[in-house]
Backbone as CSV, one residue per row, in Angstrom:
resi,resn,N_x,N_y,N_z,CA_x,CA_y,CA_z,C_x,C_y,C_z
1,UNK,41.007,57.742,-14.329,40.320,56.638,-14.988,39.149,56.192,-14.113
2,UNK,37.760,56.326,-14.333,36.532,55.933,-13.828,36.034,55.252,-14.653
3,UNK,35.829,54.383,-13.718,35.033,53.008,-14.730,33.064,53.236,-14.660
4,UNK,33.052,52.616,-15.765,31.775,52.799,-16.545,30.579,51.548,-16.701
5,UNK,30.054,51.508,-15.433,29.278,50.592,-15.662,28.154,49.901,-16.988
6,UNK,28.590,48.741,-16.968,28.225,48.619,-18.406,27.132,47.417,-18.562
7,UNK,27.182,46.515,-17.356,25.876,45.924,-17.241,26.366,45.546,-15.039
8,UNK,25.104,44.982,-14.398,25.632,44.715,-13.293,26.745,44.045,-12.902
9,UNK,28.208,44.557,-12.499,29.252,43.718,-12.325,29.957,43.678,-13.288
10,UNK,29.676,44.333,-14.369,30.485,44.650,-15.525,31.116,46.006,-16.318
11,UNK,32.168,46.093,-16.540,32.803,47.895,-16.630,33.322,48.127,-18.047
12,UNK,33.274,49.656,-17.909,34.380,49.783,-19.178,35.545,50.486,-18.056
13,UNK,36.454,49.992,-18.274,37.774,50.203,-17.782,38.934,50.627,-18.633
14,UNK,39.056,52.022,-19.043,40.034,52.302,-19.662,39.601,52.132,-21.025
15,UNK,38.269,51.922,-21.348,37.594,51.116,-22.765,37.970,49.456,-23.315
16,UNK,38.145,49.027,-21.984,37.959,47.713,-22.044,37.433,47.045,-21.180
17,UNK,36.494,46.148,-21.285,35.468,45.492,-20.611,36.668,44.395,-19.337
18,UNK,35.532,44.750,-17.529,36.364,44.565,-16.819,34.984,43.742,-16.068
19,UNK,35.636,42.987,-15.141,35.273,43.065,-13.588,35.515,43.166,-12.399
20,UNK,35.247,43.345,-11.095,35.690,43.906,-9.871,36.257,42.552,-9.384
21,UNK,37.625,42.422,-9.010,37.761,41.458,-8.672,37.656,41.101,-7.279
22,UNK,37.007,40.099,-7.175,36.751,39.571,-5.747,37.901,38.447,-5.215
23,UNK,39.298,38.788,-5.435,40.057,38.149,-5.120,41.496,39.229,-5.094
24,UNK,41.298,40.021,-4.646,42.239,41.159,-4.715,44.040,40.692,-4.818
25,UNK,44.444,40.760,-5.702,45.995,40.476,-5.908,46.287,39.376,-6.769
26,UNK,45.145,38.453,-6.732,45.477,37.031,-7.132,44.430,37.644,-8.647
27,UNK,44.809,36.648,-9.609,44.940,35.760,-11.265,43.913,34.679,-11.102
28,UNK,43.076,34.899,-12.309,42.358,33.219,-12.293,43.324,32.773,-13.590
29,UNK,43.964,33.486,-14.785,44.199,32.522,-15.358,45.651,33.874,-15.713
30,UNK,46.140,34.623,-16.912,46.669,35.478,-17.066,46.104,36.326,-17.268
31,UNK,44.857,36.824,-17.149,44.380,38.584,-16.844,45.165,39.448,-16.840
32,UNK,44.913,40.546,-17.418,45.548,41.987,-16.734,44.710,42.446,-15.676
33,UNK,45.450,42.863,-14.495,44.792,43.585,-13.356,44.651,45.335,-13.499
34,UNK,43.916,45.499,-13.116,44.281,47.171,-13.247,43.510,47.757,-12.195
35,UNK,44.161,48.992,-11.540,43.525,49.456,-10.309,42.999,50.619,-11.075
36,UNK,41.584,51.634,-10.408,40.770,52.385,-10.809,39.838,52.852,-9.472
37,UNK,40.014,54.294,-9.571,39.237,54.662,-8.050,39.219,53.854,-7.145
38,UNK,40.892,53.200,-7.183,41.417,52.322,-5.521,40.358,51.258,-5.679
39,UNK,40.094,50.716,-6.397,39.633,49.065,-6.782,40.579,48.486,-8.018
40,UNK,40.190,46.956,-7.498,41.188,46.307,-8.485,40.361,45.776,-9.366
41,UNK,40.361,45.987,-10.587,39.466,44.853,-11.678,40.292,43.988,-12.872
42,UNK,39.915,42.709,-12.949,40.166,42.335,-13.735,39.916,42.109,-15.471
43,UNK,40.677,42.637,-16.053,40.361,42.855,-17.343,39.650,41.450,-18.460
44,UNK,39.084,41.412,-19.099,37.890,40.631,-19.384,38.397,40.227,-20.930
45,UNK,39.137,39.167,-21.674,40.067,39.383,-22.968,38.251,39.064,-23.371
46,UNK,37.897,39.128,-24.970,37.066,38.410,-25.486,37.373,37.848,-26.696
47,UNK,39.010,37.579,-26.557,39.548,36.705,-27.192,39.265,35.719,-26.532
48,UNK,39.612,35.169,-25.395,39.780,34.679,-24.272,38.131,33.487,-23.409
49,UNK,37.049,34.102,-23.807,35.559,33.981,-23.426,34.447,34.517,-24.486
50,UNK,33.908,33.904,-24.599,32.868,33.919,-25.764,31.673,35.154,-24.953
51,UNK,31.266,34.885,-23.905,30.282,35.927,-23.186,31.507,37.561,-23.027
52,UNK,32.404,37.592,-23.135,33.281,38.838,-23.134,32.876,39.456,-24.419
53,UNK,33.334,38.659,-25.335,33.256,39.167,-27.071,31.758,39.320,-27.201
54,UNK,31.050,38.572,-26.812,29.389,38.760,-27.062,29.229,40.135,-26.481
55,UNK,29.527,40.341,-25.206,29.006,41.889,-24.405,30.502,43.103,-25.216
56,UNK,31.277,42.868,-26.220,32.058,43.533,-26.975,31.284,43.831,-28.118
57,UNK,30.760,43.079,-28.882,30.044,43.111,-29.670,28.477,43.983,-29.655
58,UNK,27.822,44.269,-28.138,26.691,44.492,-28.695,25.574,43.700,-27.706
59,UNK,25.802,43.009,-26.795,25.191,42.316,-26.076,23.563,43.122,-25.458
60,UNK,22.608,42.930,-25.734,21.870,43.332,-25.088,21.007,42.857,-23.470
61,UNK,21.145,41.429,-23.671,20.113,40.912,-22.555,21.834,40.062,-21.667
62,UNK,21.488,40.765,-20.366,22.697,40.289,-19.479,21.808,40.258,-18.252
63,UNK,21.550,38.851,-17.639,21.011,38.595,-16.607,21.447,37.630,-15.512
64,UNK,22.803,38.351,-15.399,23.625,38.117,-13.983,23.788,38.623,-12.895
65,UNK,22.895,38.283,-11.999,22.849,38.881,-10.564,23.854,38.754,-9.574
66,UNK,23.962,39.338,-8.352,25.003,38.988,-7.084,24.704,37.980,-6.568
67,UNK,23.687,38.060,-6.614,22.898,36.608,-5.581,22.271,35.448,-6.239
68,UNK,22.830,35.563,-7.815,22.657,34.110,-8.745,23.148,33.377,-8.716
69,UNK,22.551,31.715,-8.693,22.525,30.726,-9.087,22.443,30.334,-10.218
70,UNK,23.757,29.681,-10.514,24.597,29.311,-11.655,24.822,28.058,-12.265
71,UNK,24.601,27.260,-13.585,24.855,26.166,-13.459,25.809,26.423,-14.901
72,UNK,26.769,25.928,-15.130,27.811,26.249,-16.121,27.907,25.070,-16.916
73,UNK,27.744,24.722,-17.913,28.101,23.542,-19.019,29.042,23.789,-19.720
74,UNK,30.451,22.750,-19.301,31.876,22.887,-20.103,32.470,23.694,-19.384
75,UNK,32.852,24.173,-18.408,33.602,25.271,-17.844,34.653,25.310,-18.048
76,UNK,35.308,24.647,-19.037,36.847,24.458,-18.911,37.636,24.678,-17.984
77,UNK,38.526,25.528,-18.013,40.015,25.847,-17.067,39.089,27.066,-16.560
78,UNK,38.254,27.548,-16.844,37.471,28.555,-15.644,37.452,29.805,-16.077
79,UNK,37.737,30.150,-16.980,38.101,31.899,-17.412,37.129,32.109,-17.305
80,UNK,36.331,32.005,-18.276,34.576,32.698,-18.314,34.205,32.627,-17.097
81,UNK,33.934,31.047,-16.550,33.308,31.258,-14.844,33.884,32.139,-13.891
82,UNK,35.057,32.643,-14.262,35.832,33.257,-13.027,35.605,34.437,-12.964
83,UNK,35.097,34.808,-13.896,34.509,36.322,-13.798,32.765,36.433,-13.924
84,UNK,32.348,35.465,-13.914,31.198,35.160,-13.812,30.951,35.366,-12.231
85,UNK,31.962,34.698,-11.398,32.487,34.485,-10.388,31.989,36.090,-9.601
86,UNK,32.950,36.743,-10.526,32.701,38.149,-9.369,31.642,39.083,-9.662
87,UNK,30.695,38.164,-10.616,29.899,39.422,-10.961,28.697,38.783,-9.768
88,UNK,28.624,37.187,-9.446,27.357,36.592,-8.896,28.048,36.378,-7.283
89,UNK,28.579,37.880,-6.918,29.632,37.379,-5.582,29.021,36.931,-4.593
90,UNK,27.513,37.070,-4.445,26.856,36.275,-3.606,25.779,35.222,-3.760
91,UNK,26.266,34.394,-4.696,25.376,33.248,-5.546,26.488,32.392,-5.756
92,UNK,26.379,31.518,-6.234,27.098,30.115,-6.974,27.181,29.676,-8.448
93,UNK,28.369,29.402,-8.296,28.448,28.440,-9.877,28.620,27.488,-9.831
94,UNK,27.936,26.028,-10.282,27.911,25.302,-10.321,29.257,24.700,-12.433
95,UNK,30.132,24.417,-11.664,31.298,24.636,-13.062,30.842,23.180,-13.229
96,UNK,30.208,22.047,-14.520,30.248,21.464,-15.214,31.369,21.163,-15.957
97,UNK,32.103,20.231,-15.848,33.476,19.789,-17.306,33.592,18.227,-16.929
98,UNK,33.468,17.906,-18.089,34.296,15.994,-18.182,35.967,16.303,-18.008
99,UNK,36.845,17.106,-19.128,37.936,16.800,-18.823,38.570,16.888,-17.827
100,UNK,39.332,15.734,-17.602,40.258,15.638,-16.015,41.014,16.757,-16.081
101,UNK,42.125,16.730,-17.095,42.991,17.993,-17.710,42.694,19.189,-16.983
102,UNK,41.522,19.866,-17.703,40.937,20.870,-17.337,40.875,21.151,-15.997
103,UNK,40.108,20.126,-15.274,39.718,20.137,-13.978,40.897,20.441,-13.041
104,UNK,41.907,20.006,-13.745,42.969,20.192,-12.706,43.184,21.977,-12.816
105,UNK,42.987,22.470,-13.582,43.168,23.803,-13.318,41.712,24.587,-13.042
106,UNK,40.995,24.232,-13.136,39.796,24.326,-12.701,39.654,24.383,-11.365
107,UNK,40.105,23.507,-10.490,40.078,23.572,-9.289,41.079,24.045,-8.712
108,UNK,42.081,24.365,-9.418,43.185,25.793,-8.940,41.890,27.008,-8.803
109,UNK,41.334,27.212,-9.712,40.654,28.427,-9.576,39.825,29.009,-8.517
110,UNK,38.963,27.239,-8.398,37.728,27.178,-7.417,38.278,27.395,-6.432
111,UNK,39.298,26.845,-5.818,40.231,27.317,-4.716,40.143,28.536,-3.879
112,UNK,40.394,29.584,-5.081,40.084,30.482,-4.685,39.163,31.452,-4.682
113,UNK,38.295,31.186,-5.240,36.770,31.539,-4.979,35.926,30.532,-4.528
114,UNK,35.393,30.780,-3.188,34.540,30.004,-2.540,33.335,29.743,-3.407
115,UNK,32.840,30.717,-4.014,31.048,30.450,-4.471,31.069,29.413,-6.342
116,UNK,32.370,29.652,-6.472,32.649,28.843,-7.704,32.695,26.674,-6.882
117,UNK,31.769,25.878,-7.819,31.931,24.851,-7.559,32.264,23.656,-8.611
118,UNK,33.736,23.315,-8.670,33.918,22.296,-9.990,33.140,20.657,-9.630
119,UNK,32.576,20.512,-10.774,32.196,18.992,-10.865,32.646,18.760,-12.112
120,UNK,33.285,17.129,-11.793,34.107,16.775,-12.672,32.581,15.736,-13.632
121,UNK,32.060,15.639,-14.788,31.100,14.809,-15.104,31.315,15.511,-16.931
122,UNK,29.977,14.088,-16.971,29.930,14.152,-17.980,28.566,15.159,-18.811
123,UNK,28.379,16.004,-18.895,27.239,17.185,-18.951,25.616,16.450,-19.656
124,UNK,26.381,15.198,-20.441,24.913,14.740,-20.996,24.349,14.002,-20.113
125,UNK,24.692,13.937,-18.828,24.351,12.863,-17.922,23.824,13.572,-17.011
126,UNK,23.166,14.141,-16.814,22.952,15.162,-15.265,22.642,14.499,-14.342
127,UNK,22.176,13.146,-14.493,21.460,12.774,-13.271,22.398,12.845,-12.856
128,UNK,23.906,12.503,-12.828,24.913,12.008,-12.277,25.557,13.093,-11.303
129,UNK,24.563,14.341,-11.484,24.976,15.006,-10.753,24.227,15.928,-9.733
130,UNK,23.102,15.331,-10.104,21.914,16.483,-9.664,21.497,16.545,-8.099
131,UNK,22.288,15.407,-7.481,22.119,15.774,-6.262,22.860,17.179,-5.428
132,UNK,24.233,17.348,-6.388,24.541,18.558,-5.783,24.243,19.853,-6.220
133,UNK,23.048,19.895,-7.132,22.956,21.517,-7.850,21.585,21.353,-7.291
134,UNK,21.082,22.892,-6.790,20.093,23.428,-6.876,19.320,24.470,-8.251
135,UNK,17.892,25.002,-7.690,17.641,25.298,-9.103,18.420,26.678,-9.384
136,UNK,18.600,26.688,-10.656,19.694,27.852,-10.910,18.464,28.947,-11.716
137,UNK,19.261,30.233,-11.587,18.692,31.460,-12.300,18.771,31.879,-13.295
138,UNK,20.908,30.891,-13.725,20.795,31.111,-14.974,21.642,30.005,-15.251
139,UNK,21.210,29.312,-17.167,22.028,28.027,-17.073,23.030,28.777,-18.779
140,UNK,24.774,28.597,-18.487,25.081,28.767,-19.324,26.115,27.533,-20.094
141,UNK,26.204,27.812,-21.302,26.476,26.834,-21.870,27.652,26.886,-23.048
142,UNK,28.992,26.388,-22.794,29.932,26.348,-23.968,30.253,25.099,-23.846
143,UNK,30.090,24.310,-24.663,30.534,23.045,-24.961,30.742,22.319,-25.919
144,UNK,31.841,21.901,-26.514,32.220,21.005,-27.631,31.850,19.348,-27.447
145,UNK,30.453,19.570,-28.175,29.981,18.293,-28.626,29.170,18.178,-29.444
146,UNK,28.452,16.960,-30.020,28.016,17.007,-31.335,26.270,17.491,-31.165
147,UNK,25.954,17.141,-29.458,24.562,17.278,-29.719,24.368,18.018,-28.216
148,UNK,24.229,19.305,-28.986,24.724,20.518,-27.775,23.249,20.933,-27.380
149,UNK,21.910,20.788,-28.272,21.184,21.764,-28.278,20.410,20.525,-26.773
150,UNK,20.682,19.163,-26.988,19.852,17.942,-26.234,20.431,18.333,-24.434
151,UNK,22.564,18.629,-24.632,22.725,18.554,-23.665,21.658,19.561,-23.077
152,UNK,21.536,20.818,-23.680,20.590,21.725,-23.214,19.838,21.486,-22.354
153,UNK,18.495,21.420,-23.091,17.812,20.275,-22.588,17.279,19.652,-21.831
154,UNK,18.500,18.147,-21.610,18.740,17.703,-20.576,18.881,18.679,-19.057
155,UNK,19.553,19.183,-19.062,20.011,20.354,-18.159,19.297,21.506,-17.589
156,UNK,18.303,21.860,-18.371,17.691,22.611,-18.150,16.375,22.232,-17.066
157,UNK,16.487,21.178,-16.396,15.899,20.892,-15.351,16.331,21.483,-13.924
158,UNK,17.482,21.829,-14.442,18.134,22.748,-13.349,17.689,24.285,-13.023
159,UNK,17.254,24.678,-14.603,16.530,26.144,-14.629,15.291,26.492,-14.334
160,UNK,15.067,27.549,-13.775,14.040,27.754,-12.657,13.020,28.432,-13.698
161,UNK,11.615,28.008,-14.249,10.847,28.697,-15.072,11.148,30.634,-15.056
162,UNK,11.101,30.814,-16.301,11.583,32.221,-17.189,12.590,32.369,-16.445
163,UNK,13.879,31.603,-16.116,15.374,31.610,-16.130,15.960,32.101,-17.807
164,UNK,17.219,32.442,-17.292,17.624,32.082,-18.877,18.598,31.356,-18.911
165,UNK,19.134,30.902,-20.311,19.817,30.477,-20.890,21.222,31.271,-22.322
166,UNK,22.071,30.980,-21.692,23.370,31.397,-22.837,23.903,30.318,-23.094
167,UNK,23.491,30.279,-24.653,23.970,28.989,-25.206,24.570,29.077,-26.652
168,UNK,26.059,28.696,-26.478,26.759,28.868,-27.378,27.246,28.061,-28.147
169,UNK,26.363,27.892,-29.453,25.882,26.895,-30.260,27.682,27.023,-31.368
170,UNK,28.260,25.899,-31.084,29.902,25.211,-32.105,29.380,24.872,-33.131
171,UNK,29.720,25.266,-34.133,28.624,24.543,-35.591,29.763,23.216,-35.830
172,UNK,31.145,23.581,-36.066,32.080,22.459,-36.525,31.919,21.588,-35.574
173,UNK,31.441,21.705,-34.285,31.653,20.639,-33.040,30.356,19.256,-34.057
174,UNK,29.082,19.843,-33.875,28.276,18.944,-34.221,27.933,18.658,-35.690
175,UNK,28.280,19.267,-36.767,28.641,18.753,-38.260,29.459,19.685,-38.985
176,UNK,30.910,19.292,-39.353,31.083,20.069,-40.558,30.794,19.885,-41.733
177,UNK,29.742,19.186,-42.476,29.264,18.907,-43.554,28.507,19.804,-44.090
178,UNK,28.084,20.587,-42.870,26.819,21.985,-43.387,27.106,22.873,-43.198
179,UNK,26.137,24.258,-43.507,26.414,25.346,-43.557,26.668,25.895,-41.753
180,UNK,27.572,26.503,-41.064,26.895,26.985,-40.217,25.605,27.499,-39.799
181,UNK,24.846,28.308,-40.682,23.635,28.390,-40.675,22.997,27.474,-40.097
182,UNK,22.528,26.331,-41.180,21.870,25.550,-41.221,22.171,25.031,-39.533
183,UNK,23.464,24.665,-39.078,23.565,23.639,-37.854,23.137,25.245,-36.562
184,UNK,23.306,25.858,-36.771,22.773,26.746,-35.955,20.593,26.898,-35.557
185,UNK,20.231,26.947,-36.751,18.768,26.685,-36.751,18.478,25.593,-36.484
186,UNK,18.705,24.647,-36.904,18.506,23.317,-36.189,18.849,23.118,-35.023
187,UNK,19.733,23.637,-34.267,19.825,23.536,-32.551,18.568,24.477,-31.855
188,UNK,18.496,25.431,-32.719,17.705,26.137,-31.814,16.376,25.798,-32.492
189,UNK,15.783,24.975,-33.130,14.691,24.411,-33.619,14.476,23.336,-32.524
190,UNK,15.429,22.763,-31.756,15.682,21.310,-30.857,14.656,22.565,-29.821
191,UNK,14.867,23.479,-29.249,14.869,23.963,-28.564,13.142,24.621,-28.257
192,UNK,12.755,24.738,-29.223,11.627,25.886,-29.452,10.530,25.831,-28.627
193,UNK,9.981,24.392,-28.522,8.497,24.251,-27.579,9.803,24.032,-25.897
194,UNK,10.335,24.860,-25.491,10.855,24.735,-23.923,11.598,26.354,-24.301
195,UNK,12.240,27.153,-24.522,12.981,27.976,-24.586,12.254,29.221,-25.683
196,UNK,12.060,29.937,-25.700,11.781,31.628,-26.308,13.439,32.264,-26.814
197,UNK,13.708,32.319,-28.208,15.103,32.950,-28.699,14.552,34.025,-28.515
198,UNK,15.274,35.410,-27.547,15.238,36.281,-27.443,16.675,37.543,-27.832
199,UNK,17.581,36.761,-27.886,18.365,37.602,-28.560,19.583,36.538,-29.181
200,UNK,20.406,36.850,-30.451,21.494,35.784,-31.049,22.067,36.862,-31.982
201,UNK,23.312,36.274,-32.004,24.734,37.076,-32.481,25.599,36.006,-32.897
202,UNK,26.393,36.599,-34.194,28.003,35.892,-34.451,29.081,36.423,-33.436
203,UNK,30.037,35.823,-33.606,30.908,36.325,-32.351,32.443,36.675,-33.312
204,UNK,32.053,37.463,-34.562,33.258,37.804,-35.404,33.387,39.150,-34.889
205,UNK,34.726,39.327,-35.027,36.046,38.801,-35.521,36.932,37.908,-33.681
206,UNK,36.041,37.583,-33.012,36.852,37.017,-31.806,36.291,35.217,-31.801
207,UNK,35.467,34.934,-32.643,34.939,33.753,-32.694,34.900,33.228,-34.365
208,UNK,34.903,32.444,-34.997,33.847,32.020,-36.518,33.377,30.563,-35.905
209,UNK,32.365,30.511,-36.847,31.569,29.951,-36.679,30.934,29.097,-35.325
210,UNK,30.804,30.333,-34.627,29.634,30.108,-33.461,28.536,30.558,-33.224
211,UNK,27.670,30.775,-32.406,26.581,31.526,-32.818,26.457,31.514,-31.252
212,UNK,25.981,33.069,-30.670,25.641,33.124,-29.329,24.334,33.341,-29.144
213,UNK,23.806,32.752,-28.120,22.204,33.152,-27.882,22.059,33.125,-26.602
214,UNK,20.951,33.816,-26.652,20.034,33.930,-25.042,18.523,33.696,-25.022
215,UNK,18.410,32.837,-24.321,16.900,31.961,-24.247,15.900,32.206,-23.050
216,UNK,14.630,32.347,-23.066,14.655,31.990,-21.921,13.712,30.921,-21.685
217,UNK,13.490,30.627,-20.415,12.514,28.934,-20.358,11.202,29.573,-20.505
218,UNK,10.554,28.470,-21.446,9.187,29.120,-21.017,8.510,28.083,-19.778
């Protein structure tokens, strides 16, 4: 079994999307581990992470470096970041989440990856946090709230001109009265004079009604 590089830091493993884990033995959350030409990688669900199922699907623009700077909106309990984690093994994530909940397993994670960093806040607020982030390379974004395209935005003061952006627009989060469609164009209409849509996808059959994109600043 030789794994198949499939973007930087990212594999096909056995024909399922992996990464090298930079924590040899240890779990960020329940992963499957699997060893391959005497490395250990961790298997990548995209049930599990919306950027997994996106690069399952078809992903074209993946601009995660070793030595990136990271700023994460919503990180929850850390899955996505944690393999974000080993792809930017010599850069930082800056993990964004309000819930306490979360955080508590969140910072199980950070624990054990040094370059991962939880802040506990509220994401529409950045000032509240901006003394500890530098400018990032890339700003990504899953978050359940009603006005996702502003937190953007807001946030994107953190992103370093023609950075990008992965932003994974919840249609039910901010109206279920409309079409997905419709609440999808309108976020990225919020967006247009600061950000260039350069690539967007559904995330079926591992997502409905979300919409993934990649931006970059202009």
């Amino acid at each position: 079994m030789h794994p198949k590089k499939i973007f930087e830091g990212v594999y096909d493993v056995d024909g399922k999307i992996a990464t090298l884990n930079s924590t040899p033995g240890k779990r960020a959350y329940s992963e499957e581990l699997k060893i391959a030409d005497h490395k250990e990688y961790r298997l990548w669900n995209p049930y599990r992470s919306k950027l997994s199922a996106a690069i399952s699907i078809g992903l074209r623009n993946f601009h995660f470096k070793n030595d990136n700077k990271v700023i994460y909106i919503g990180a929850a309990t850390g899955t996505t970041a944690s393999h974000i984690s080993d792809i930017v093994i010599n850069g930082r994530i800056y993990c964004i989440e309000m819930s306490e909940r979360n955080m508590r397993e969140l910072v199980k994670v950070c624990e054990l990856r040094p370059n991962m960093l939880p802040i506990l806040a509220d994401a529409s607020e950045p000032n509240s946090y901006s003394d500890y982030i530098e400018t990032c390379d890339v700003l990504y974004q899953d978050a359940s709230a009603r006005e996702q395209a502003k937190i953007l935005l807001s946030n994107s003061k953190f992103l370093k001109k023609g950075g990008y952006a992965y932003f994974v627009i919840k249609s039910q989060s901010i109206d279920i009265s409309k079409k997905p469609k419709e609440v999808f164009e309108a976020e990225l209409k919020t967006l247009e004079n600061d950000f260039e849509v350069i690539e967007r996808m559904g995330l079926e059959p591992y997502d409905r009604m979300h919409l993934f994109s990649v931006l970059k600043k202009k």
